[in-house]
C-alpha positions, 0 to 999 in steps of 0.5 A: 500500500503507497503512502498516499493510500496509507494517508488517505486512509489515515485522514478518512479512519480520523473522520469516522472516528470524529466526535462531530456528527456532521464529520462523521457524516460527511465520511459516510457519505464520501464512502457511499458516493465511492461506492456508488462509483463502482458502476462504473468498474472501479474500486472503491477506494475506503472498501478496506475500511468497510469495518470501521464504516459499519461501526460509525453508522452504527453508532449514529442510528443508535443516537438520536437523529441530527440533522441527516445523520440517519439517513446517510448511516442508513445508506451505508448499511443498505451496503453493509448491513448484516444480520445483528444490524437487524434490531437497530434498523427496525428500532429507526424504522418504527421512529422513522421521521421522514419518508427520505429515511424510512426508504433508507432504512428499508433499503438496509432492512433488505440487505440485513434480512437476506444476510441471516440464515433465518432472517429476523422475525421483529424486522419481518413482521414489521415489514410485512405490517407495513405491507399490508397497511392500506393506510400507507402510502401505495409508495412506502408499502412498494418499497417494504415489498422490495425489502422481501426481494431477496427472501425465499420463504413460503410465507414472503411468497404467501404474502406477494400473492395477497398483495397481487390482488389488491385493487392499486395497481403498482401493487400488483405489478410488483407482486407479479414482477415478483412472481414472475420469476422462472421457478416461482412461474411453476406456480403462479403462472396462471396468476400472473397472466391473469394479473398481465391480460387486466393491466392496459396496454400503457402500463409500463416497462415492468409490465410489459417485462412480466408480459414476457415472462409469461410468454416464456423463452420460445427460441431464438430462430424459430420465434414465428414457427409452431411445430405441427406434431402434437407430442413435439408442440406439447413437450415445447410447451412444457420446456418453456414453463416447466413443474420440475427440473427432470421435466424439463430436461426429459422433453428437451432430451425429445426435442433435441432427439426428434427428426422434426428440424425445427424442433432439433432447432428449437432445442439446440437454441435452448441450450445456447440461449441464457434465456433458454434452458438454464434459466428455468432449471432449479439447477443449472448445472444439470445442463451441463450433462447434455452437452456431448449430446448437444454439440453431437446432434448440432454436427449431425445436422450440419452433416445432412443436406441443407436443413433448417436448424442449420443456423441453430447448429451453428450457433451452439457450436459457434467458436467457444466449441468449434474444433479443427475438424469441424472445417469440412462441415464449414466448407459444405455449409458456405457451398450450400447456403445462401442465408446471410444469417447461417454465414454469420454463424458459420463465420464465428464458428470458422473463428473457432476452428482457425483459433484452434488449429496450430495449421490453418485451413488454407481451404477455410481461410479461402472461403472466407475471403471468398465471401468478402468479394461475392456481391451477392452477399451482405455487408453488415452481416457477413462481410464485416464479420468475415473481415473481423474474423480473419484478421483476429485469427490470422494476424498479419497472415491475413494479409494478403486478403485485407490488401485485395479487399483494399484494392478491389472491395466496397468502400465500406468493405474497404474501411474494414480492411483498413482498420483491421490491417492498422490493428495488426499493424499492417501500416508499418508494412503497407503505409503506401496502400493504405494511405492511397486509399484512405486518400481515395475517400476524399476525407469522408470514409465511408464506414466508422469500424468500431466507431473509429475513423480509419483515416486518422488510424492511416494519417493520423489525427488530428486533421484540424479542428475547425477545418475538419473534413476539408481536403486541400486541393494544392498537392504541396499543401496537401503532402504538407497536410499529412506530414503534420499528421504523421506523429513526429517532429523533425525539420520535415514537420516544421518544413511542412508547418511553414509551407501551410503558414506562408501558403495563400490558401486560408484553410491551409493556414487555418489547418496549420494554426489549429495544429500549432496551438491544440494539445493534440497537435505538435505538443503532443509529438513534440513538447512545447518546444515543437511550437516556438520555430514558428511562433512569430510567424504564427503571431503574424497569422492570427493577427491578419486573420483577426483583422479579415473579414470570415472565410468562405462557409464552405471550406469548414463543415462544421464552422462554416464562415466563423472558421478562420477566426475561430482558428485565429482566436484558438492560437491567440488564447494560447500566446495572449500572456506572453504577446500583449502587443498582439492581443491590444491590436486585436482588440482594437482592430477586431474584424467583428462584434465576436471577435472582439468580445473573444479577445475582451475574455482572453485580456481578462484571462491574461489580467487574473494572473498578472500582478500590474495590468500592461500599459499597451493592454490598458491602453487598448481598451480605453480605445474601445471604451470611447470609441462610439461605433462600437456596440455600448455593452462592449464598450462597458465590458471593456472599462469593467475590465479596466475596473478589474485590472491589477494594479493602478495603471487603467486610472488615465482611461478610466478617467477619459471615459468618463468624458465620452457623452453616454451616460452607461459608459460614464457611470461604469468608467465612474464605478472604476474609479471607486478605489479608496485611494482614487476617489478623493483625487476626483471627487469634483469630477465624479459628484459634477457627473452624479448630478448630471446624471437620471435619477430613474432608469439609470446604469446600476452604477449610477447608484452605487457611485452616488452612494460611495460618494456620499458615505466617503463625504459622511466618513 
C-alpha cells in the first residue's frame, strides 16, 4: 500500500472516528458516493475500511437523529448491513421521521434480512405490517415489498400473492414482477397472466417485462414457427414453463432427439440461449450433462443436406466449441447456403476452428475471403464479420486478403480492411496502400469500424479542428497536410508547418494554426518546444486573420464562415500572456462584434494572473471604451475590465471615459474609479457627473457611485 493510500486512509479512519456528527457524516457519505462509483468498474477506494464504516453508522442510528445523520448511516448499511444490524434498523424504522429515511432504512432492512440464515422475525413482521397497511402510502408499502426481494420463504411468497390482488395497481405489478420469476412461474403462472391480460396496454416497462415472462423463452430462430406434431408442440410447451427440473430436461432430451428440424432447432437454441434452458432449471448445472449430446446432434445436422436448424447448429457450436475438424462441415455449409444469417454463424464458428488449429485451413481461410468479394452477399452481416474474423485469427497472415479487399472491395468493405490491417499493424508494412486509399475517400470514409475513423488510424489525427473534413486541393499543401499528421517532429514537420503558414490558401493556414496551438497537435509529438520555430510567424497569422473579414462557409463543415477566426482566436488564447502587443491590436482592430468580445475574455484571462495590468493592454481598451461605433455593452465590458485590472495603471482611461457623452459608459468608467485611494483625487469630477446624471432608469452604477460618494463625504 503507497503512502498516499496509507494517508488517505489515515485522514478518512480520523473522520469516522470524529466526535462531530456532521464529520462523521460527511465520511459516510464520501464512502457511499465511492461506492456508488463502482458502476462504473472501479474500486472503491475506503472498501478496506468497510469495518470501521459499519461501526460509525452504527453508532449514529443508535443516537438520536441530527440533522441527516440517519439517513446517510442508513445508506451505508443498505451496503453493509448484516444480520445483528437487524434490531437497530427496525428500532429507526418504527421512529422513522421522514419518508427520505424510512426508504433508507428499508433499503438496509433488505440487505440485513437476506444476510441471516433465518432472517429476523421483529424486522419481518414489521415489514410485512407495513405491507399490508392500506393506510400507507401505495409508495412506502412498494418499497417494504422490495425489502422481501431477496427472501425465499413460503410465507414472503404467501404474502406477494395477497398483495397481487389488491385493487392499486403498482401493487400488483410488483407482486407479479415478483412472481414472475422462472421457478416461482411453476406456480403462479396462471396468476400472473391473469394479473398481465387486466393491466392496459400503457402500463409500463415492468409490465410489459412480466408480459414476457409469461410468454416464456420460445427460441431464438424459430420465434414465428409452431411445430405441427402434437407430442413435439406439447413437450415445447412444457420446456418453456416447466413443474420440475427432470421435466424439463426429459422433453428437451425429445426435442433435441426428434427428426422434426425445427424442433432439433428449437432445442439446440435452448441450450445456447441464457434465456433458454438454464434459466428455468432449479439447477443449472444439470445442463451441463447434455452437452456431448448437444454439440453431437448440432454436427449431425450440419452433416445432412441443407436443413433448417442449420443456423441453430451453428450457433451452439459457434467458436467457444468449434474444433479443427469441424472445417469440412464449414466448407459444405458456405457451398450450400445462401442465408446471410447461417454465414454469420458459420463465420464465428470458422473463428473457432482457425483459433484452434496450430495449421490453418488454407481451404477455410479461402472461403472466407471468398465471401468478402461475392456481391451477392451482405455487408453488415457477413462481410464485416468475415473481415473481423480473419484478421483476429490470422494476424498479419491475413494479409494478403485485407490488401485485395483494399484494392478491389466496397468502400465500406474497404474501411474494414483498413482498420483491421492498422490493428495488426499492417501500416508499418503497407503505409503506401493504405494511405492511397484512405486518400481515395476524399476525407469522408465511408464506414466508422468500431466507431473509429480509419483515416486518422492511416494519417493520423488530428486533421484540424475547425477545418475538419476539408481536403486541400494544392498537392504541396496537401503532402504538407499529412506530414503534420504523421506523429513526429523533425525539420520535415516544421518544413511542412511553414509551407501551410506562408501558403495563400486560408484553410491551409487555418489547418496549420489549429495544429500549432491544440494539445493534440505538435505538443503532443513534440513538447512545447515543437511550437516556438514558428511562433512569430504564427503571431503574424492570427493577427491578419483577426483583422479579415470570415472565410468562405464552405471550406469548414462544421464552422462554416466563423472558421478562420475561430482558428485565429484558438492560437491567440494560447500566446495572449506572453504577446500583449498582439492581443491590444486585436482588440482594437477586431474584424467583428465576436471577435472582439473573444479577445475582451482572453485580456481578462491574461489580467487574473498578472500582478500590474500592461500599459499597451490598458491602453487598448480605453480605445474601445470611447470609441462610439462600437456596440455600448462592449464598450462597458471593456472599462469593467479596466475596473478589474491589477494594479493602478487603467486610472488615465478610466478617467477619459468618463468624458465620452453616454451616460452607461460614464457611470461604469465612474464605478472604476471607486478605489479608496482614487476617489478623493476626483471627487469634483465624479459628484459634477452624479448630478448630471437620471435619477430613474439609470446604469446600476449610477447608484452605487452616488452612494460611495456620499458615505466617503459622511466618513
Amino acid at each position: 500500500m503507497s503512502d498516499d493510500v496509507k494517508s488517505r486512509l489515515g485522514e478518512f479512519s480520523a473522520r469516522l472516528e470524529s466526535d462531530d456528527i456532521d464529520v462523521v457524516r460527511g465520511a459516510l457519505d464520501d464512502y457511499q458516493s465511492a461506492q456508488a462509483d463502482t458502476r462504473w468498474g472501479v474500486d472503491n477506494p475506503y472498501w478496506p475500511l468497510a469495518n470501521e464504516v459499519r461501526f460509525a453508522a452504527r453508532d449514529l442510528l443508535g443516537q438520536p437523529p441530527s440533522g441527516h445523520s440517519h439517513a446517510s448511516a442508513l445508506t451505508v448499511m443498505w451496503h453493509l448491513a448484516e444480520e445483528e444490524d437487524s434490531d437497530l434498523i427496525a428500532d429507526v424504522l418504527v421512529g422513522a421521521p421522514d419518508d427520505e429515511v424510512r426508504e433508507n432504512a428499508l433499503l438496509a432492512a433488505g440487505t440485513a434480512l437476506a444476510e441471516g440464515e433465518t432472517p429476523n422475525r421483529r424486522l419481518l413482521a414489521l415489514i410485512t405490517a407495513m405491507v399490508l397497511d392500506e393506510g400507507l402510502d401505495v409508495r412506502d408499502r412498494r418499497d417494504a415489498m422490495r425489502a422481501l426481494d431477496d427472501l425465499d420463504l413460503p410465507e414472503v411468497e404467501d404474502l406477494i400473492v395477497r398483495i397481487s390482488e389488491s385493487p392499486e395497481r403498482e401493487l400488483q405489478v410488483y407482486a407479479a414482477g415478483y412472481l414472475a420469476t422462472p421457478l416461482r412461474l411453476r406456480v403462479h403462472r396462471d396468476r400472473v397472466m391473469r394479473l398481465a391480460e387486466s393491466w392496459p396496454e400503457d402500463a409500463g416497462w415492468e409490465a410489459e417485462h412480466i408480459r414476457e415472462a409469461v410468454e416464456g423463452f420460445h427460441s431464438t430462430y424459430w420465434k414465428d414457427t409452431e411445430l405441427d406434431d402434437p407430442v413435439l408442440r406439447k413437450a415445447h410447451d412444457e420446456l418453456r414453463f416447466p413443474l420440475s427440473d427432470e421435466e424439463c430436461l426429459r422433453v428437451f432430451a425429445t426435442l433435441l432427439r426428434s427428426e422434426d428440424p425445427v424442433a432439433v432447432g428449437i432445442a439446440l437454441d435452448h441450450y445456447e440461449s441464457s434465456d433458454g434452458l438454464r434459466r428455468v432449471l432449479e439447477d443449472a448445472e444439470r445442463a451441463e450433462a447434455y452437452l456431448p449430446e448437444v454439440l453431437a446432434r448440432a454436427r449431425d445436422v450440419l452433416r445432412r443436406p441443407m436443413s433448417p436448424a442449420e443456423v441453430s447448429a451453428l450457433n451452439v457450436i459457434g467458436a467457444r466449441h468449434a474444433e479443427p475438424g469441424d472445417a469440412d462441415l464449414l466448407l459444405d455449409v458456405f457451398t450450400r447456403t445462401d442465408s446471410d444469417a447461417v454465414r454469420k454463424e458459420a463465420i464465428w464458428m470458422a473463428y473457432g476452428v482457425l483459433d484452434e488449429a496450430e495449421a490453418k485451413n488454407e481451404r477455410l481461410i479461402a472461403a472466407l475471403g471468398d465471401l468478402i468479394f461475392d456481391p451477392s452477399v451482405g455487408f453488415y452481416i457477413t462481410k464485416e464479420t468475415a473481415i473481423r474474423v480473419l484478421a483476429d485469427s490470422l494476424g498479419a497472415d491475413a494479409d494478403d486478403i485485407l490488401l485485395r479487399a483494399l484494392r478491389e472491395g466496397e468502400p465500406k468493405v474497404q474501411a474494414h480492411a483498413s482498420y483491421f490491417l492498422v490493428r495488426t499493424g499492417g501500416l508499418d508494412r503497407h503505409r503506401a496502400v493504405l494511405e492511397e486509399v484512405a486518400e481515395s475517400w476524399d476525407d469522408q470514409p465511408p464506414q466508422y469500424p468500431w466507431g473509429q475513423n480509419p483515416i486518422e488510424l492511416i494519417f493520423g489525427k488530428p486533421h484540424s479542428v475547425h477545418w475538419e473534413g476539408h481536403r486541400l486541393a494544392d498537392p504541396d499543401l496537401y503532402r504538407a497536410h499529412k506530414r503534420l499528421r504523421a506523429p513526429t517532429v523533425d525539420e520535415s514537420y516544421h518544413q511542412a508547418l511553414r509551407t501551410l503558414l506562408e501558403s495563400d490558401d486560408q484553410a491551409a493556414v487555418g489547418i496549420a494554426l489549429d495544429h500549432w496551438w491544440s494539445p493534440d497537435g505538435a505538443v503532443k509529438r513534440g513538447g512545447e518546444e515543437a511550437r516556438e520555430p514558428e511562433r512569430a510567424l504564427v503571431l503574424d497569422r492570427i493577427r491578419e486573420a483577426l483583422r479579415q473579414p470570415p472565410s468562405p462557409a464552405a471550406l469548414s463543415r462544421t464552422y462554416g464562415p466563423e472558421a478562420k477566426h475561430f482558428t485565429a482566436l484558438s492560437a491567440l488564447d494560447v500566446v495572449a500572456a506572453e504577446e500583449s502587443s498582439l492581443l491590444a491590436e486585436v482588440v482594437e482592430a477586431a474584424a467583428g462584434d465576436h471577435v472582439r468580445r473573444r479577445a475582451l475574455d482572453a485580456v481578462e484571462a491574461v489580467f487574473k494572473d498578472a500582478e500590474e495590468a500592461d500599459l499597451r493592454l490598458v491602453e487598448a481598451l480605453g480605445n474601445v471604451a470611447c470609441d462610439e461605433t462600437v456596440p455600448l455593452n462592449d464598450r462597458v465590458r471593456a472599462l469593467e475590465l479596466l475596473d478589474e485590472s491589477p494594479g493602478t495603471n487603467a486610472v488615465d482611461a478610466l478617467v477619459r471615459a468618463t468624458r465620452c457623452p453616454e451616460v452607461a459608459v460614464q457611470a461604469a468608467a465612474a464605478w472604476g474609479l471607486m478605489w479608496e485611494e482614487v476617489i478623493e483625487d476626483h471627487r469634483a469630477m465624479l459628484e459634477e457627473l452624479s448630478a448630471s446624471w437620471p435619477v430613474e432608469d439609470a446604469p446600476w452604477e449610477v447608484t452605487r457611485v452616488r452612494d460611495m460618494l456620499n458615505a466617503h463625504a459622511v466618513g
